[in-house]
Backbone atoms as SQL, in Angstrom:
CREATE TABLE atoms (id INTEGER PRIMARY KEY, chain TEXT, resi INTEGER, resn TEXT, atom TEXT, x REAL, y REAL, z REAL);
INSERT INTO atoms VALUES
  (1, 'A', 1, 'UNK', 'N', -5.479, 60.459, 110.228),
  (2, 'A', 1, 'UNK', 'CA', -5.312, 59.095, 109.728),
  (3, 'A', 1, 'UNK', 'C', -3.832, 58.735, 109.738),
  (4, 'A', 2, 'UNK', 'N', -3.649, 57.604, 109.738),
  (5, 'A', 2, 'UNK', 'CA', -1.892, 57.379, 110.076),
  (6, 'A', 2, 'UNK', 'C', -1.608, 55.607, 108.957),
  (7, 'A', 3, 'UNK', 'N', -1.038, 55.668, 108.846),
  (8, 'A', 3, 'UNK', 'CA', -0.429, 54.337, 107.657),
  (9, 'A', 3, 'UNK', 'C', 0.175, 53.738, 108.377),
  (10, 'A', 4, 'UNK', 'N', 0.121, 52.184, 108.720),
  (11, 'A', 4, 'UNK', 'CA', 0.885, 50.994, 108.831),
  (12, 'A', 4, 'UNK', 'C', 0.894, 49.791, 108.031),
  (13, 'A', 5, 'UNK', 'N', 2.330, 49.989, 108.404),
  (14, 'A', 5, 'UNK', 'CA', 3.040, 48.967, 107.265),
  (15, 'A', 5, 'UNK', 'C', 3.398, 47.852, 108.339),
  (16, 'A', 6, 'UNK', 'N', 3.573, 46.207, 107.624),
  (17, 'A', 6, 'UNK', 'CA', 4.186, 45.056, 108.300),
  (18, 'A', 6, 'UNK', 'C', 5.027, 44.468, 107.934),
  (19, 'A', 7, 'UNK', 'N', 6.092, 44.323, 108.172),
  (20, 'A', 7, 'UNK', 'CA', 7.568, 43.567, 107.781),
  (21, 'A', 7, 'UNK', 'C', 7.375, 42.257, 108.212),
  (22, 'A', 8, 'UNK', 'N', 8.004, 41.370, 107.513),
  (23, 'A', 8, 'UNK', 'CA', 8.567, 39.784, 107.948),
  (24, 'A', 8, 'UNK', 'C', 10.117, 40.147, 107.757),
  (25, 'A', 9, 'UNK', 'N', 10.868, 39.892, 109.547),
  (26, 'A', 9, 'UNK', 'CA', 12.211, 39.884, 109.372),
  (27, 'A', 9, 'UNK', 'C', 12.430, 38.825, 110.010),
  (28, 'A', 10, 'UNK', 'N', 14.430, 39.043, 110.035),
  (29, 'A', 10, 'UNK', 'CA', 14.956, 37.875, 110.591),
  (30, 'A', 10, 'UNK', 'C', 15.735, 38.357, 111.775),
  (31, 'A', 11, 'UNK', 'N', 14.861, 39.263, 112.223),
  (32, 'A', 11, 'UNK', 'CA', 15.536, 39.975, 113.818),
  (33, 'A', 11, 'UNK', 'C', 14.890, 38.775, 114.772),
  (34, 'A', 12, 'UNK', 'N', 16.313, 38.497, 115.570),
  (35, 'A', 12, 'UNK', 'CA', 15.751, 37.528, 116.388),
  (36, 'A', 12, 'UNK', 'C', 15.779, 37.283, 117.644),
  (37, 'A', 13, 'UNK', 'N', 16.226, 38.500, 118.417),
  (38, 'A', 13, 'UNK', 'CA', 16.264, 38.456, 120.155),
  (39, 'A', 13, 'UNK', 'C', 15.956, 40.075, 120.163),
  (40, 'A', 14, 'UNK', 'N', 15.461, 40.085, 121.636),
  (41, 'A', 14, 'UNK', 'CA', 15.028, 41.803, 122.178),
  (42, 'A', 14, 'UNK', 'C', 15.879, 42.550, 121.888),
  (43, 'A', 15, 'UNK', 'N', 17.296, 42.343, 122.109),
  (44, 'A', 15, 'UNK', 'CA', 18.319, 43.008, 122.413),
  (45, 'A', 15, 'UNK', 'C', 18.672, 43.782, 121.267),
  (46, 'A', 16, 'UNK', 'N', 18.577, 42.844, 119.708),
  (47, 'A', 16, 'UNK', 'CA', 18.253, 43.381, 118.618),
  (48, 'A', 16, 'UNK', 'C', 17.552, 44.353, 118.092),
  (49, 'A', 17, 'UNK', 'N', 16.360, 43.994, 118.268),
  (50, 'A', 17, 'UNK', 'CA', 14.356, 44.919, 118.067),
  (51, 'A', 17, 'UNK', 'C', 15.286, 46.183, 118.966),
  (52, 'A', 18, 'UNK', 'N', 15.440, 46.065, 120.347),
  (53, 'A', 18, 'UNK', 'CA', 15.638, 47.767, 120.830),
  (54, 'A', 18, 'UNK', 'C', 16.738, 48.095, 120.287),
  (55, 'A', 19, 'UNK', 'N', 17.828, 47.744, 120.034),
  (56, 'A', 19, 'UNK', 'CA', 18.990, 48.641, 119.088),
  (57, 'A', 19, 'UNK', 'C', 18.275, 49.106, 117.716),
  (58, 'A', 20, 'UNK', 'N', 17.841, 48.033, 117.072),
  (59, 'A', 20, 'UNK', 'CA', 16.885, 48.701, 116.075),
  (60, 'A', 20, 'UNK', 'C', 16.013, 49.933, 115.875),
  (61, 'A', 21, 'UNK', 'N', 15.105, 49.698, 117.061),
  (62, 'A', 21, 'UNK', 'CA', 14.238, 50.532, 117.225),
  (63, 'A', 21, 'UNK', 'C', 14.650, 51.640, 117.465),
  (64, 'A', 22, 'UNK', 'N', 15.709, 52.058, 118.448),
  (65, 'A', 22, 'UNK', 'CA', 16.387, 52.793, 118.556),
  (66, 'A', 22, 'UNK', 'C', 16.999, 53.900, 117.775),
  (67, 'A', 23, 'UNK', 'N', 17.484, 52.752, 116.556),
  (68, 'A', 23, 'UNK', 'CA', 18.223, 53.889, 115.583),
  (69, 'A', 23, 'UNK', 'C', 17.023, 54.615, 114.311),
  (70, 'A', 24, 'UNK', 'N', 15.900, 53.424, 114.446),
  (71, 'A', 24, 'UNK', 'CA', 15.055, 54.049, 113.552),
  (72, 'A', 24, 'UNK', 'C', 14.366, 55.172, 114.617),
  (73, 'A', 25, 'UNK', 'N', 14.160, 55.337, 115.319),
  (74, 'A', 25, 'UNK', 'CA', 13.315, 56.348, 115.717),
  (75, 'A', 25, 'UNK', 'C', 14.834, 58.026, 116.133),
  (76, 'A', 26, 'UNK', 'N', 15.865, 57.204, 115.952),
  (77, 'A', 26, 'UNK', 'CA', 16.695, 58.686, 115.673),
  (78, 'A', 26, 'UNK', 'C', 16.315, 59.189, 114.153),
  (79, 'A', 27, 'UNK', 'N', 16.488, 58.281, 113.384),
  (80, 'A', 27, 'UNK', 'CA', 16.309, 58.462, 111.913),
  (81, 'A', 27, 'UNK', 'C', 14.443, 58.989, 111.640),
  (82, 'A', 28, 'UNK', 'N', 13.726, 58.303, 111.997),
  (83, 'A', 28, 'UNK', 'CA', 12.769, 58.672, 111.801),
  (84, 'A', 28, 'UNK', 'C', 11.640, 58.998, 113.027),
  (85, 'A', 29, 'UNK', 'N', 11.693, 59.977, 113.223),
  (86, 'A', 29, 'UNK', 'CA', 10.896, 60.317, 114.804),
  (87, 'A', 29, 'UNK', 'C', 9.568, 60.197, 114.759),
  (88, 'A', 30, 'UNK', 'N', 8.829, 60.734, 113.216),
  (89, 'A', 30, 'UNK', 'CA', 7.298, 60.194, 113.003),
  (90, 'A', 30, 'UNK', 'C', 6.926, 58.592, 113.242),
  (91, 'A', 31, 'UNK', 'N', 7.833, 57.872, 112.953),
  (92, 'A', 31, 'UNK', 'CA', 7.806, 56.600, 112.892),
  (93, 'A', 31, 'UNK', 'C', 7.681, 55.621, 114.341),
  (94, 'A', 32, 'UNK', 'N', 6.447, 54.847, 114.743),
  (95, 'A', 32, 'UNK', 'CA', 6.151, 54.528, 115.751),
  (96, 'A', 32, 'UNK', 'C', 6.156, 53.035, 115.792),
  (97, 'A', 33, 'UNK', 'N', 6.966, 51.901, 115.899),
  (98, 'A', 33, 'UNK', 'CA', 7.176, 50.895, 115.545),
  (99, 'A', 33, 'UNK', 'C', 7.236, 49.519, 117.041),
  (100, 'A', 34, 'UNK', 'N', 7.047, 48.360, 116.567),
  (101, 'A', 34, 'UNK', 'CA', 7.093, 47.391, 117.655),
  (102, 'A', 34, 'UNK', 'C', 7.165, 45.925, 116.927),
  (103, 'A', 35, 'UNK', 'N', 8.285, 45.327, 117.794),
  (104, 'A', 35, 'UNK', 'CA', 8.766, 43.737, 117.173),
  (105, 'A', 35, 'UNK', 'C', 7.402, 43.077, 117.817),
  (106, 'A', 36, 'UNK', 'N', 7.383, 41.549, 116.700),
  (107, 'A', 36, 'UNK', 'CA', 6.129, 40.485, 118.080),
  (108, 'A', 36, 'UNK', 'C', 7.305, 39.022, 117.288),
  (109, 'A', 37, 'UNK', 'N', 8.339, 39.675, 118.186),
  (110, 'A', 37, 'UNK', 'CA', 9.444, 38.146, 118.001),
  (111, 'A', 37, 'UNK', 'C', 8.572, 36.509, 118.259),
  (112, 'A', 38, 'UNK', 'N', 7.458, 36.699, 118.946),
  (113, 'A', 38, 'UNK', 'CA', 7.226, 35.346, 119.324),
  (114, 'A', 38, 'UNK', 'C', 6.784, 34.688, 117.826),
  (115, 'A', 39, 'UNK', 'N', 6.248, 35.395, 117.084),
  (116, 'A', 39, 'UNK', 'CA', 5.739, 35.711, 115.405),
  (117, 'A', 39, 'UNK', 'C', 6.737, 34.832, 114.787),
  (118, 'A', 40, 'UNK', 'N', 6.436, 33.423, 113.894),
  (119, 'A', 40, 'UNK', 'CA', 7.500, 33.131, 113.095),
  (120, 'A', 40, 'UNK', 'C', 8.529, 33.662, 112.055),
  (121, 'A', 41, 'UNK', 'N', 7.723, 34.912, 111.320),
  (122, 'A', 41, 'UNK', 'CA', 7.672, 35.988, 110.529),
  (123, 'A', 41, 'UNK', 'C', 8.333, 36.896, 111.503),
  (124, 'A', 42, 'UNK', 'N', 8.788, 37.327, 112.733),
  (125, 'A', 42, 'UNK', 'CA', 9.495, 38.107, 113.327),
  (126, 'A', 42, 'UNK', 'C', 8.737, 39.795, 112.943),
  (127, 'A', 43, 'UNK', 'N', 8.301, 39.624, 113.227),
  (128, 'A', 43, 'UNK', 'CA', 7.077, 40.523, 112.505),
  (129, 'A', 43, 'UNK', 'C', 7.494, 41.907, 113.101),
  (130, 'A', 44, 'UNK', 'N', 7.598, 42.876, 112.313),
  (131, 'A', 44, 'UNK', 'CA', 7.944, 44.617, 112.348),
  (132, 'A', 44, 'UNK', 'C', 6.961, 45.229, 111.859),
  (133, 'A', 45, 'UNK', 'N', 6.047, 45.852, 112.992),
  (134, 'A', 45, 'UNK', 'CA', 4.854, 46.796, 112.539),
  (135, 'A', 45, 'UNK', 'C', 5.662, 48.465, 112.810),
  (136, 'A', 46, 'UNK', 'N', 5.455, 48.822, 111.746),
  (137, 'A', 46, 'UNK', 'CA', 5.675, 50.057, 111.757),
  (138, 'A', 46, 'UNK', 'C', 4.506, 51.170, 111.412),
  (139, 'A', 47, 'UNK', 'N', 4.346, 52.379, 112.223),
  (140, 'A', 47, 'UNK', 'CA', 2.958, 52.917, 111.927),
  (141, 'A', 47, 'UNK', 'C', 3.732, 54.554, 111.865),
  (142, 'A', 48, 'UNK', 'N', 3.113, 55.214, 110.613),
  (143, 'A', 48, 'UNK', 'CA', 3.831, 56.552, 110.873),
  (144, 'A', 48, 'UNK', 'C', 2.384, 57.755, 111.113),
  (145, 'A', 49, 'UNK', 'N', 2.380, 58.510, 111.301),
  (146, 'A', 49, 'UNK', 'CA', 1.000, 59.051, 112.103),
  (147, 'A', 49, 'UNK', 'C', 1.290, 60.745, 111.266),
  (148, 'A', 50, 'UNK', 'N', 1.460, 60.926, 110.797),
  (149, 'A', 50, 'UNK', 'CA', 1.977, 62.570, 110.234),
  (150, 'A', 50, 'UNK', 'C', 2.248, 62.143, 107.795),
  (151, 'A', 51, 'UNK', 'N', 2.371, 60.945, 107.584),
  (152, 'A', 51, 'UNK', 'CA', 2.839, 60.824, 106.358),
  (153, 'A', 51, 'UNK', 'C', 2.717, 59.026, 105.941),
  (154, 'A', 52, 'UNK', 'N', 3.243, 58.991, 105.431),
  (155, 'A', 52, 'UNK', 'CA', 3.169, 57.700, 104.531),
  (156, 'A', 52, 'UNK', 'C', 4.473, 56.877, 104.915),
  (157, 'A', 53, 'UNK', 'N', 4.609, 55.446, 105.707),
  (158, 'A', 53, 'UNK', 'CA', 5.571, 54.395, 106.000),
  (159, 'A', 53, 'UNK', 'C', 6.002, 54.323, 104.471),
  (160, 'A', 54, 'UNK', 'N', 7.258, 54.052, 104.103),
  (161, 'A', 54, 'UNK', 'CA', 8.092, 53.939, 103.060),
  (162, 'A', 54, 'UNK', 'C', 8.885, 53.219, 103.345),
  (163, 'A', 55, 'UNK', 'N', 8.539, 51.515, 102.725),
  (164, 'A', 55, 'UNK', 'CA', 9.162, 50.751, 102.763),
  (165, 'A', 55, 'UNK', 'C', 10.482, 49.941, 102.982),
  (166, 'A', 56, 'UNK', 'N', 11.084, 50.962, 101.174),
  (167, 'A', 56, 'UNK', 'CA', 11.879, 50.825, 101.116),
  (168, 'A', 56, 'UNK', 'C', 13.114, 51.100, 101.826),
  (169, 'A', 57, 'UNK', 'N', 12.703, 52.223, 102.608),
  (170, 'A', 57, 'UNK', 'CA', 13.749, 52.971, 103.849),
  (171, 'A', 57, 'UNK', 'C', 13.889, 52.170, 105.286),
  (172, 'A', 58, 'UNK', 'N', 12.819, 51.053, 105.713),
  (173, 'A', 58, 'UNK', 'CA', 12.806, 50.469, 106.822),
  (174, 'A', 58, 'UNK', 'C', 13.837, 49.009, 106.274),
  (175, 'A', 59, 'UNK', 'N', 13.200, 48.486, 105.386),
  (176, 'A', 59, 'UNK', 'CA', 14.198, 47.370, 104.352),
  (177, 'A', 59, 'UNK', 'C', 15.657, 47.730, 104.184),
  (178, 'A', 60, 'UNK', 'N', 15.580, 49.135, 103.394),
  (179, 'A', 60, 'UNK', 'CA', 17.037, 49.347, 103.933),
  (180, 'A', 60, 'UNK', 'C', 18.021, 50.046, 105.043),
  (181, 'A', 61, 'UNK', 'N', 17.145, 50.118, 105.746),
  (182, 'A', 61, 'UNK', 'CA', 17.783, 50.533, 107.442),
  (183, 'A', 61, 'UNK', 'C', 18.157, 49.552, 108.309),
  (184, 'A', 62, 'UNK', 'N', 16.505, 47.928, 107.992),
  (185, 'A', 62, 'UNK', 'CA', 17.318, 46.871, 108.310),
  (186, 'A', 62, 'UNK', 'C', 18.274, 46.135, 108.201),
  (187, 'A', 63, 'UNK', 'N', 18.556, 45.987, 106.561),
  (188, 'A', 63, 'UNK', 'CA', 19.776, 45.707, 105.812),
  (189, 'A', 63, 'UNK', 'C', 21.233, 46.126, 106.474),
  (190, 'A', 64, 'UNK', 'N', 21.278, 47.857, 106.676),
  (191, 'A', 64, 'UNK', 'CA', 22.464, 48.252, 107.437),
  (192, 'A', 64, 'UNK', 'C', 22.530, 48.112, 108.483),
  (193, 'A', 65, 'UNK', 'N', 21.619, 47.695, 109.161),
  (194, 'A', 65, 'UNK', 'CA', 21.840, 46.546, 110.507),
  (195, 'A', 65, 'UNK', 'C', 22.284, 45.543, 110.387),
  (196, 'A', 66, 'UNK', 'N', 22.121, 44.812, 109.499),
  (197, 'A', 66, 'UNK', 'CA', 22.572, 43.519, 109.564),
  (198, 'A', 66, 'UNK', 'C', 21.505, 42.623, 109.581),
  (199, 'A', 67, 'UNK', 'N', 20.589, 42.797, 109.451),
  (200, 'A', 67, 'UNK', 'CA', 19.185, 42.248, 109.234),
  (201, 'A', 67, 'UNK', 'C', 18.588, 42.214, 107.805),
  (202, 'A', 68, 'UNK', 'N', 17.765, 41.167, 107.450),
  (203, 'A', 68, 'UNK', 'CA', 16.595, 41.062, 106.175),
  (204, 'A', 68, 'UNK', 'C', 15.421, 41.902, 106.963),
  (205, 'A', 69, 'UNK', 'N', 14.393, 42.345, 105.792),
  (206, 'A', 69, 'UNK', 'CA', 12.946, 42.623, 106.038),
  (207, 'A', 69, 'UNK', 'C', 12.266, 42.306, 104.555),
  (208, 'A', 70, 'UNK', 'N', 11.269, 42.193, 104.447),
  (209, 'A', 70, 'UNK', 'CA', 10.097, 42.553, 102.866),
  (210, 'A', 70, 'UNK', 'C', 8.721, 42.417, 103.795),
  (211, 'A', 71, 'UNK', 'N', 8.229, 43.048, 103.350),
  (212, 'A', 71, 'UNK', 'CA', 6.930, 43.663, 103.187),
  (213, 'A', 71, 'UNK', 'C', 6.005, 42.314, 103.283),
  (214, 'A', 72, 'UNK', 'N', 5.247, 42.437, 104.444),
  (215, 'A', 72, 'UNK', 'CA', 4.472, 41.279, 104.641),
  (216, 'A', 72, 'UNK', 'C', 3.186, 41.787, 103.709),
  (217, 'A', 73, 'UNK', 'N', 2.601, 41.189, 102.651),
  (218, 'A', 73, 'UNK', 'CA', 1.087, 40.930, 102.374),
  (219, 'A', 73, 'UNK', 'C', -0.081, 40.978, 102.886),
  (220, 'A', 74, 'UNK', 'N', -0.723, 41.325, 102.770),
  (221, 'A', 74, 'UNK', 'CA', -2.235, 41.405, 103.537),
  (222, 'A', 74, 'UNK', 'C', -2.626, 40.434, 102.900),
  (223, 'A', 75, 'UNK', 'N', -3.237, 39.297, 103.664),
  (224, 'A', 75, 'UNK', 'CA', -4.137, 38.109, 103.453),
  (225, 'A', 75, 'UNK', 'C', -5.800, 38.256, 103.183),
  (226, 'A', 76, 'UNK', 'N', -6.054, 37.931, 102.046),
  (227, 'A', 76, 'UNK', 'CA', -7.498, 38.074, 102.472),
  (228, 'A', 76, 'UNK', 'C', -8.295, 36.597, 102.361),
  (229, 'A', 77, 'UNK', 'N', -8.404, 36.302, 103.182),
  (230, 'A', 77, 'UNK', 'CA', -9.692, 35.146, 103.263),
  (231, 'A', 77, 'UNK', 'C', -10.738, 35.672, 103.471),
  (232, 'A', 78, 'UNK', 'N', -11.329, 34.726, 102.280),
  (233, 'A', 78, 'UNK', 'CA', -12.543, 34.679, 101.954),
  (234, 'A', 78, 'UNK', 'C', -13.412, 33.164, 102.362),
  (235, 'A', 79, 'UNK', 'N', -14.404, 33.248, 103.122),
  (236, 'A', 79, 'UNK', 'CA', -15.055, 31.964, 103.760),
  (237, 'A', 79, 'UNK', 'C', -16.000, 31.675, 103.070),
  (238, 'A', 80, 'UNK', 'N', -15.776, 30.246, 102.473),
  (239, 'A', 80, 'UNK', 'CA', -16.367, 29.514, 101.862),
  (240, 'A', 80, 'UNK', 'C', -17.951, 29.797, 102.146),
  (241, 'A', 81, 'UNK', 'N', -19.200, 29.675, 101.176),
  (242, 'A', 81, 'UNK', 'CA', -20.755, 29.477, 101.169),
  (243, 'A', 81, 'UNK', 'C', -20.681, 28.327, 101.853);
Protein backbone atom coordinates (compact mmCIF):
# COMPACT_ATOMS: atom_id res chain seq x y z
CA UNK A 1 0.00 0.00 0.00
CA UNK A 2 1.61 3.44 -0.61
CA UNK A 3 0.13 7.09 0.70
CA UNK A 4 -0.55 10.12 -1.45
CA UNK A 5 -0.65 13.33 -0.51
CA UNK A 6 -1.84 16.69 -2.75
CA UNK A 7 -0.39 20.11 -2.48
CA UNK A 8 -1.87 23.46 -3.88
CA UNK A 9 1.32 25.52 -4.83
CA UNK A 10 2.51 28.54 -6.42
CA UNK A 11 5.17 26.75 -8.63
CA UNK A 12 4.63 28.12 -11.87
CA UNK A 13 6.71 27.02 -15.00
CA UNK A 14 8.41 23.38 -15.82
CA UNK A 15 11.64 24.66 -15.31
CA UNK A 16 10.68 25.13 -11.65
CA UNK A 17 8.55 21.55 -10.95
CA UNK A 18 12.04 19.79 -12.40
CA UNK A 19 14.53 21.75 -10.16
CA UNK A 20 12.10 20.93 -7.53
CA UNK A 21 11.58 17.62 -8.20
CA UNK A 22 14.93 17.15 -8.44
CA UNK A 23 16.06 18.20 -5.12
CA UNK A 24 13.20 16.39 -3.46
CA UNK A 25 13.94 13.14 -4.83
CA UNK A 26 17.84 13.73 -3.65
CA UNK A 27 16.28 14.40 -0.26
CA UNK A 28 13.76 11.92 -0.41
CA UNK A 29 14.26 8.87 -2.80
CA UNK A 30 10.98 6.94 -1.50
CA UNK A 31 9.16 9.87 -2.62
CA UNK A 32 7.55 9.67 -6.16
CA UNK A 33 6.07 13.00 -7.16
CA UNK A 34 4.54 15.02 -10.37
CA UNK A 35 3.43 18.86 -11.05
CA UNK A 36 -0.20 19.25 -13.29
CA UNK A 37 0.82 23.15 -13.73
CA UNK A 38 -2.10 23.40 -16.16
CA UNK A 39 -4.17 22.96 -12.52
CA UNK A 40 -5.11 26.46 -11.11
CA UNK A 41 -4.04 25.05 -7.70
CA UNK A 42 -0.57 24.17 -9.39
CA UNK A 43 -1.16 21.00 -8.00
CA UNK A 44 1.90 18.67 -6.33
CA UNK A 45 0.98 15.01 -6.02
CA UNK A 46 3.31 13.38 -4.06
CA UNK A 47 3.07 9.49 -3.46
CA UNK A 48 5.58 7.68 -1.12
CA UNK A 49 5.36 3.75 -1.65
CA UNK A 50 7.64 2.26 1.43
CA UNK A 51 6.06 4.88 4.50
CA UNK A 52 3.87 7.72 5.13
CA UNK A 53 4.11 11.38 2.82
CA UNK A 54 4.82 14.00 5.63
CA UNK A 55 3.60 17.06 4.88
CA UNK A 56 5.16 19.15 6.69
CA UNK A 57 8.66 18.29 5.07
CA UNK A 58 7.35 18.85 1.33
CA UNK A 59 5.78 22.51 2.67
CA UNK A 60 8.94 23.07 4.02
CA UNK A 61 11.26 21.99 1.24
CA UNK A 62 8.98 24.13 -0.91
CA UNK A 63 9.35 27.11 1.24
CA UNK A 64 13.35 26.74 0.87
CA UNK A 65 12.79 26.92 -2.65
CA UNK A 66 11.23 29.77 -2.77
CA UNK A 67 7.86 28.50 -3.22
CA UNK A 68 4.31 28.25 -1.03
CA UNK A 69 2.50 24.73 -0.69
CA UNK A 70 -0.60 23.53 1.97
CA UNK A 71 -2.18 20.56 1.77
CA UNK A 72 -5.00 20.34 -0.65
CA UNK A 73 -8.40 18.80 1.03
CA UNK A 74 -10.22 16.01 -0.19
CA UNK A 75 -13.63 17.12 -1.45
CA UNK A 76 -16.44 15.11 -0.86
CA UNK A 77 -19.58 15.59 -2.84
CA UNK A 78 -22.37 14.29 -2.04
CA UNK A 79 -25.32 14.19 -4.92
CA UNK A 80 -28.33 15.47 -4.13
CA UNK A 81 -31.81 12.72 -3.91
Amino acid sequence: MYMVEVFKTNVNNREHARTFLTQMQRIHADYKANFDLEDRDRILRVECISGTVIPSVIINLLRKSGFEGEVLEDEVIIPHA
